[in-house]
N, C-alpha and C positions, 0 to 999 in steps of 0.2 A: 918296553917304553909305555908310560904313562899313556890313557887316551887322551883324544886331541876333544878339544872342547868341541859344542856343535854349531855350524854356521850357518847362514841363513839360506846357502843353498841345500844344507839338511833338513831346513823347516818347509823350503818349498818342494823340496822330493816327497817329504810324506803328506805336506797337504796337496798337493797334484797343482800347486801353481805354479808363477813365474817367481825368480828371484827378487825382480822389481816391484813385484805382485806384496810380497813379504817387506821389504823396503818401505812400501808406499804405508803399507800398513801400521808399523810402527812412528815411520814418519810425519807421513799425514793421513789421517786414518777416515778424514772425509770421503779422500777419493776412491777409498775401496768400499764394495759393499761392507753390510753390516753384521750379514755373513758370514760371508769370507773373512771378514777380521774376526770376527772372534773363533775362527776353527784354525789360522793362523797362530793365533796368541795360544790357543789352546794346544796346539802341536808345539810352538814352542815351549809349554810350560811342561809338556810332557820330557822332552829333552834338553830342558835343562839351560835352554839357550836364552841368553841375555842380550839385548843391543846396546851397541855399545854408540852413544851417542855422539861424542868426538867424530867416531868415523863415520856415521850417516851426515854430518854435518860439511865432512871434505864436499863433497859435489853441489851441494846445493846450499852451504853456508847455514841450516836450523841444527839445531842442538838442542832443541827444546829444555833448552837450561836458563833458567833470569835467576841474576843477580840479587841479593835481599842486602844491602848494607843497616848494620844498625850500630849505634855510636856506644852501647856496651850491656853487654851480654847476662852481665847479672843483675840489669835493672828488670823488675819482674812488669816495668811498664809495659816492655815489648812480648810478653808471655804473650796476650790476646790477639797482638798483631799477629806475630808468628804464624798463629795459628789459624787466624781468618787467613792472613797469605795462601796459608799450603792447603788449605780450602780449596781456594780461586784455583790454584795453579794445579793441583791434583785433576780438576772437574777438566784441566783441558789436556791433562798429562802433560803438563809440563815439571821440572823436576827445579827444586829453587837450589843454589848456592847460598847459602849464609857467610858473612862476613859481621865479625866484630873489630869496630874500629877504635875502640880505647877512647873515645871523646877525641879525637887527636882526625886533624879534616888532613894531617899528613897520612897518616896512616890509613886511611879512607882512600886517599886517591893513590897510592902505592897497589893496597889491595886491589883495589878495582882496577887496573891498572893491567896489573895480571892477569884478572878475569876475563876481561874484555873480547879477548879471542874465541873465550869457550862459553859465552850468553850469546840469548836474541835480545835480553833489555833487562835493566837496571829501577830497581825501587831504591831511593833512600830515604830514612825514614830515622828523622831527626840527624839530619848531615850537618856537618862543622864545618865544610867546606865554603867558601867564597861561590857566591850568585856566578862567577867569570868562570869558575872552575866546573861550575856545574853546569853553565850554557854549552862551554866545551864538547864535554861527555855528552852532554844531548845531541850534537853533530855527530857523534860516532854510533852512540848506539838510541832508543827510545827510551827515556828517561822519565820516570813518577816522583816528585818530591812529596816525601808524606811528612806532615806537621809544620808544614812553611810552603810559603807563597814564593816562589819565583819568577820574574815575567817571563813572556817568551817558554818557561817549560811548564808541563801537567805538573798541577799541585792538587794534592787531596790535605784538605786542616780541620781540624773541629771550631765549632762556632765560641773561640775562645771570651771575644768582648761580650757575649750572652753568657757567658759561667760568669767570669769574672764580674758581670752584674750581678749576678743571681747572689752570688755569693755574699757581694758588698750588701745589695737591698735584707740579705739575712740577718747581716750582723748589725745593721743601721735599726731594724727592727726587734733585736733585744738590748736596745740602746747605747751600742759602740758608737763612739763617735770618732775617736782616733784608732785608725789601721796601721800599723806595718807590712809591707811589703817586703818576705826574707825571699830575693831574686835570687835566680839559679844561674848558670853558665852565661860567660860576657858575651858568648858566642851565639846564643837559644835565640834565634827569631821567635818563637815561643811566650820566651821570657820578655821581650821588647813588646808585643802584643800586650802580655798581661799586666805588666807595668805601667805603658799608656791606657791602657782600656780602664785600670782601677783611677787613674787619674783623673780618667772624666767623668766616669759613675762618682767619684768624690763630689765633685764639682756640683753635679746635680743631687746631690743627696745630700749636700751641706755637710761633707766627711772632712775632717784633718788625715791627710796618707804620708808616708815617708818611705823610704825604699832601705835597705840594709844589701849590702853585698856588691857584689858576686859571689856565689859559693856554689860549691860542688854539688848538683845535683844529686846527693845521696846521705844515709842518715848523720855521716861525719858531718858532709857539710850543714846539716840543721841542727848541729852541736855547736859549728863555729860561727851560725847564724845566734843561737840564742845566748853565747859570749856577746856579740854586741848589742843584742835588743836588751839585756837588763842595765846596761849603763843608761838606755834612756825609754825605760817599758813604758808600752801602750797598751790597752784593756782587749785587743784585736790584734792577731798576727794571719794573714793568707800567706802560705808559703808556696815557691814555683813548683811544687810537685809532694808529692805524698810523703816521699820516704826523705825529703828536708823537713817536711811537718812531725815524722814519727821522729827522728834527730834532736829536733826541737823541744816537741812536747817532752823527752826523757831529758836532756840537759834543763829545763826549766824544773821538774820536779829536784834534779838533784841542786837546783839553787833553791828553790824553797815557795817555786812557785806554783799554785795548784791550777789545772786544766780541768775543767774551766772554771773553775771558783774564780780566779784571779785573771786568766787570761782567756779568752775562745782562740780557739786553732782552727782554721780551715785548709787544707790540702788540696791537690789536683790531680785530678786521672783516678782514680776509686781504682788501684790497686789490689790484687787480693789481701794484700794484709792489711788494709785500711781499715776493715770493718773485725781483726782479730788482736787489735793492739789494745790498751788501755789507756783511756777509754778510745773506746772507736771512733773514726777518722770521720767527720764534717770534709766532706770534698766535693771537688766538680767532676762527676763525671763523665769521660770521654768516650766514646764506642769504638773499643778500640781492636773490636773483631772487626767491626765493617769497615775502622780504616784499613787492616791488612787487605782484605777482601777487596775493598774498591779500588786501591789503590794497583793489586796486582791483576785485576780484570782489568781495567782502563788500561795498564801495561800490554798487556797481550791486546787487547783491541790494537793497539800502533803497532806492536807488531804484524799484526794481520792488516794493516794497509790504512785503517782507520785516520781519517784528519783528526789533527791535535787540535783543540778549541783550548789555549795554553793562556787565553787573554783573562779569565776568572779563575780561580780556583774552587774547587769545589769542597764544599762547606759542610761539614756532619755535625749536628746537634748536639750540643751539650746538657746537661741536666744537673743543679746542686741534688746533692743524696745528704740529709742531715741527720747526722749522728749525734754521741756524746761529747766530744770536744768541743760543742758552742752550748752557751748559756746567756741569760741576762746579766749583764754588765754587773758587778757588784759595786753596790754602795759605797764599798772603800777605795776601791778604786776610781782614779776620775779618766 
């Protein structure tokens, strides 16, 4: 007969402790010396034994598992996150669930749904889901909304209407006067931000803006964006995200229009490939390690008892990074 895996009263035989002794220490590792846990972990790692976190979480309900919802998996927006998250979550051994939700706020609350049993608390992080639907989940479990504002729950956003200025004061200064706006998802609290926020930077800056879309935040959809901006071109395009700008800028060349001879491009989020495309990407960018970061430390804070202060959201800096896709307006163009 196969041998039997080792259990945690095999880890407390050979470290001379109690069962509960080993328990507490994986569990909560405050309460045991500092010690004693690590000659614990180290006997454990000697035999081989893993806990298995389901079942430390029967008697006392922690699993040291949250939830990471992200609305799709090959956008490289969420590279940064990801991995500022599993920063946060690593520093307090907690272990994250990933979920990809297709852009789809069904698929979003299906998944999460099922999870619910097996987390302490839920990040989502750019959710398609309804404000109702996510007040919900926040009565069941401790809830971070990252890239949108929710009343009532923790929101971690970047300081969108300062890019979206920054961006407009750039292109107002190599003498754009008319902008397009190629908007992303009907759904992006995001995209609502950056479309009013260029409205009123217009306004003060004596800009003509227009909006194109809805389209898919991804480089298809800044293909099916610059299908309708040459029916009626402007010498300025800001698109809701990088990779509608990279979409953009390649369907405009194959119509015959040059970046930036003919048009400036600005993007959003400073992606990695912003700055490896042709020519490299004019965008806003967002810190998008410290959002995963803050977002899943302020999670674990509620989890640990912490009151929610859910009336502001909290706010991270934006920054324009300018590249080669903006230039002074050309002469032929008006």
């Amino acid at each position: 007969m196969a041998d039997q895996p080792p259990t945690i009263y095999d880890v407390a035989r050979v470290a001379g402790v109690a069962a509960s002794t080993v328990s507490r220490a994986f569990a909560r590792p405050g309460l045991v010396s500092s010690a004693t846990a690590e000659r614990i972990r180290q006997v454990a790692a000697e035999l081989g034994y893993r806990a298995n976190p389901l079942a430390r979480a029967l008697p006392n309900g922690r699993t040291s598992m949250i939830a990471l919802a992200i609305s799709d998996i090959t956008n490289p927006f969420y590279n940064e996150i990801i991995r500022g998250a599993q920063v946060a979550a690593t520093e307090a051994r907690y272990t994250i669930l990933l979920a990809d939700t297709q852009e789809s706020g069904v698929v979003e609350r299906e998944a999460l749904d099922r999870a619910m049993a097996s987390v302490e608390g839920i990040v989502l992080a750019t959710t398609r889901m309804s404000d109702s639907a996510i007040r919900v989940m926040a009565k069941q479990r401790p809830v971070i909304v990252l890239n949108r504002a929710v009343s009532d729950v923790p929101s971690v956003v970047t300081d969108n209407p300062r890019g979206v200025r920054r961006a407009a004061e750039h292109l107002a200064e190599l003498g754009h006067r008319r902008i397009t706006y190629a908007a992303g998802p009907e759904a992006s609290w995001a995209d609502g931000i950056r479309w009013r926020s260029l409205r009123e930077a217009a306004m003060e800056l004596e800009l003509q803006v227009r909006r194109i879309g809805p389209h898919a935040p991804t480089v298809a959809g800044g293909a099916e964006a610059a299908a309708a901006f040459v029916r009626n071109p402007t010498t300025a395009v800001i698109a809701y995200n990088d990779r509608v700008a990279i979409g953009l800028i390649r369907a405009l060349n194959a119509e015959g229009f040059a970046v930036p001879g003919d048009v400036s491009v600005v993007g959003f989020d400073n992606i990695f490939a912003a700055d490896l495309v042709t020519p490299p990407l004019t965008t806003v960018a967002a810190p998008l390690h410290a959002m995963g970061w803050t977002a899943v430390h302020n999670l674990l804070a509620l989890i640990g008892g912490a009151s929610s202060r859910a009336t502001e959201a909290v706010s991270l800096p934006s920054h324009l990074v300018v590249r080669a896709s903006t230039a002074r307006r050309s002469r032929k163009r008006r």
